[in-house]
C-alpha positions in Angstrom: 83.2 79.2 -211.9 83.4 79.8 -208.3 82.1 83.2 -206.8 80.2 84.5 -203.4 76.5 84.5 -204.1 74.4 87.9 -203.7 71.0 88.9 -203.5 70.8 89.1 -207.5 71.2 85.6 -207.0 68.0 84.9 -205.3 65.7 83.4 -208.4 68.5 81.1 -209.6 69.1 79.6 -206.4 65.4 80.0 -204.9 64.6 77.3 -208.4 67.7 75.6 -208.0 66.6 74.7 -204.4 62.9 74.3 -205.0 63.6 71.7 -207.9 66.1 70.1 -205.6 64.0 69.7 -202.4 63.8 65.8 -202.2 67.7 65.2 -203.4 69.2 68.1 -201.3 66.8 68.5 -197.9 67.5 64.5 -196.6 71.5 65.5 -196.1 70.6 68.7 -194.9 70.3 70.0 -191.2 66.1 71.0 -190.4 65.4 74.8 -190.6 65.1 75.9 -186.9 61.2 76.5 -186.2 60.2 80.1 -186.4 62.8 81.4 -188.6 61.9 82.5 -192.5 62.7 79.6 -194.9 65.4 80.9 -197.0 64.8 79.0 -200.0 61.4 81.1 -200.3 62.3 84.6 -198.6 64.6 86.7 -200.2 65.2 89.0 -197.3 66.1 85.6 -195.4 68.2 84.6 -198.8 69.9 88.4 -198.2 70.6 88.0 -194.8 72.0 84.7 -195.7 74.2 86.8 -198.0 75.4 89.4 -195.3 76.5 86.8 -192.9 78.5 84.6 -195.2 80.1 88.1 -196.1 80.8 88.5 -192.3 82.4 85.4 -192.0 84.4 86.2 -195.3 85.4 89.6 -193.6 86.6 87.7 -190.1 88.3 84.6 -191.7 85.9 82.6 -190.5 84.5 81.0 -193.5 84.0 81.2 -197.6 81.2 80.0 -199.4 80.9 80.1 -203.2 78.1 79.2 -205.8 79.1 76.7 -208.5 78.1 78.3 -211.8 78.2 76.0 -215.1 79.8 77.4 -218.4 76.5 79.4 -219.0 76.8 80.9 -215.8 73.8 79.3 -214.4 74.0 78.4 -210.8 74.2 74.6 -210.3 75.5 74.3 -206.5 77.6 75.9 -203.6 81.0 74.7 -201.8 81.7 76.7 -198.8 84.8 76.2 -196.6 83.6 76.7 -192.7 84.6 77.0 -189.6 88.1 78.2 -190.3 90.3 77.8 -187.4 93.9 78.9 -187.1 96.5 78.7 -184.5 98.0 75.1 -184.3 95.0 73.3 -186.4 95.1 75.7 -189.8 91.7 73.5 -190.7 88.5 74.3 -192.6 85.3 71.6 -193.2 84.3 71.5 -197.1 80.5 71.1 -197.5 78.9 71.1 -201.2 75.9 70.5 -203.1 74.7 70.1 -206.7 71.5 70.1 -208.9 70.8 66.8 -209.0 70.2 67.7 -213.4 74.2 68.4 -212.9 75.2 65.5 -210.6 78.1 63.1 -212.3 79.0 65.8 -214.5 82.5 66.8 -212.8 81.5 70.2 -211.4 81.7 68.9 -208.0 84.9 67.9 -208.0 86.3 70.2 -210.1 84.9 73.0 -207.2 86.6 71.0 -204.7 90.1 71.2 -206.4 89.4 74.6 -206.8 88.5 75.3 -203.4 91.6 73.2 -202.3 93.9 75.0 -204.4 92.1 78.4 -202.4 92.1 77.3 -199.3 95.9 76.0 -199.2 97.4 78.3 -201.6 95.3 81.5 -200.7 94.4 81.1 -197.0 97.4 79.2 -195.9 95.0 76.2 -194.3 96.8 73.0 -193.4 93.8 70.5 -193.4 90.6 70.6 -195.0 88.0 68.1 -193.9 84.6 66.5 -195.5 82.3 64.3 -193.5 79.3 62.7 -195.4 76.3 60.5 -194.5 77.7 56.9 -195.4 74.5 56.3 -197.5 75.2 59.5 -198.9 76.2 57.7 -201.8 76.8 61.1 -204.8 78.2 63.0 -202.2 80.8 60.3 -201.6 81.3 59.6 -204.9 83.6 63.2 -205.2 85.9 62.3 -202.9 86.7 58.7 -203.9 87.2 60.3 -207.7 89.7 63.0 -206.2 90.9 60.0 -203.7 90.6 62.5 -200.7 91.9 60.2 -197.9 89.5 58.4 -195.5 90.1 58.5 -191.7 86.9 56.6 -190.7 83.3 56.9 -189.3 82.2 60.0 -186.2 79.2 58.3 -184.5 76.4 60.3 -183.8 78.5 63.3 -185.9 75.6 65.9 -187.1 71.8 66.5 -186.4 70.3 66.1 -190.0 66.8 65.6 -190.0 66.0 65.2 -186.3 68.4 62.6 -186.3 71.6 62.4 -185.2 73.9 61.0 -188.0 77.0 58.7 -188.2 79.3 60.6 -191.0 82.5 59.2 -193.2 85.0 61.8 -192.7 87.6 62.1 -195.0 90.4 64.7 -194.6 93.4 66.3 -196.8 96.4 68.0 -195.4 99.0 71.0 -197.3 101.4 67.7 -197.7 99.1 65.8 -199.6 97.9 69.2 -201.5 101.5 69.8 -202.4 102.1 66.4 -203.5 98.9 65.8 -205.8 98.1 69.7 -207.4 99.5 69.0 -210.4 97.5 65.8 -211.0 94.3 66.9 -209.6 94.3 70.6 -211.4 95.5 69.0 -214.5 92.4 65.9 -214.5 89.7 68.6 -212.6 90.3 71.7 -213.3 92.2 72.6 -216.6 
């Protein structure tokens, strides 16, 4: 199940994050000096909250926790930096407990944030871009076959280091073409 996280969130995802530290942390941007760590501040984790709510409000972007069948929290998927006008495009970002990783919940909460993002939002493109040693994160797209368009030098800041990413892109057309297949082996 998808769904925006909230405060009441806080302890699943504070554990989820502090178990995760060494899988998650080394694809991750660095926290900015001088601002509270939200993986241990749950006024940080609230204000975290509020602003993905304010992009929600303004179009501008959706994230959602990944909850298992037991409803415990395993990951996120957010869908940022919406744009509209001519380019209709989002970028996909995810992450899972590594205790969860090859299980199919990632890419069954990319279908499902497909499916959302062309069939709710009216998006044409959706984009991904992953470290190219990033080898679990790329893993989900080659099982869903997201297309690949090739490597962005120097793409992201992760670490302190600037990193080359794989990006890898779907459109509406190719959405239209493959729901059926990729809801049917994902997602029901």
């Amino acid at each position: 199940m998808l769904r925006p996280l909230g405060v009441r969130d806080f302890p699943a995802w504070r554990d989820v994050r502090r178990r995760n530290t060494g899988w998650l942390t080394r694809w991750e941007p660095r926290r900015i000096a001088g601002q509270p760590d939200v993986v241990e501040s749950k006024d940080a984790f609230a204000a975290r909250c509020s602003a993905r709510a304010r992009e929600w409000q303004l179009g501008t972007g959706y994230g959602f926790g990944v909850f298992s069948e037991d409803d415990a929290l395993i990951g996120e998927i957010n869908l940022s930096s919406v744009q509209r006008g001519p380019f209709q495009n989002a970028y996909v970002g995810y992450w899972v407990d590594e205790a969860n990783a090859g299980r199919g919940y990632t890419p069954e909460a990319v279908v499902v944030a497909c499916r959302y993002a062309f069939e709710e939002l009216g998006l044409h493109r959706l984009q991904i871009a992953i470290i190219p040693r990033n080898r679990a994160s790329r893993r989900v797209v080659e099982k869903l076959a997201i297309r690949e368009e090739g490597i962005a030098l120097r793409y992201l800041e992760i670490n302190g280091v600037w990193e080359d990413h794989v990006r890898y892109g779907i459109t509406s057309e190719e959405w239209d073409t493959r729901r059926d297949e990729l809801l049917e082996a994902w997602v029901l």
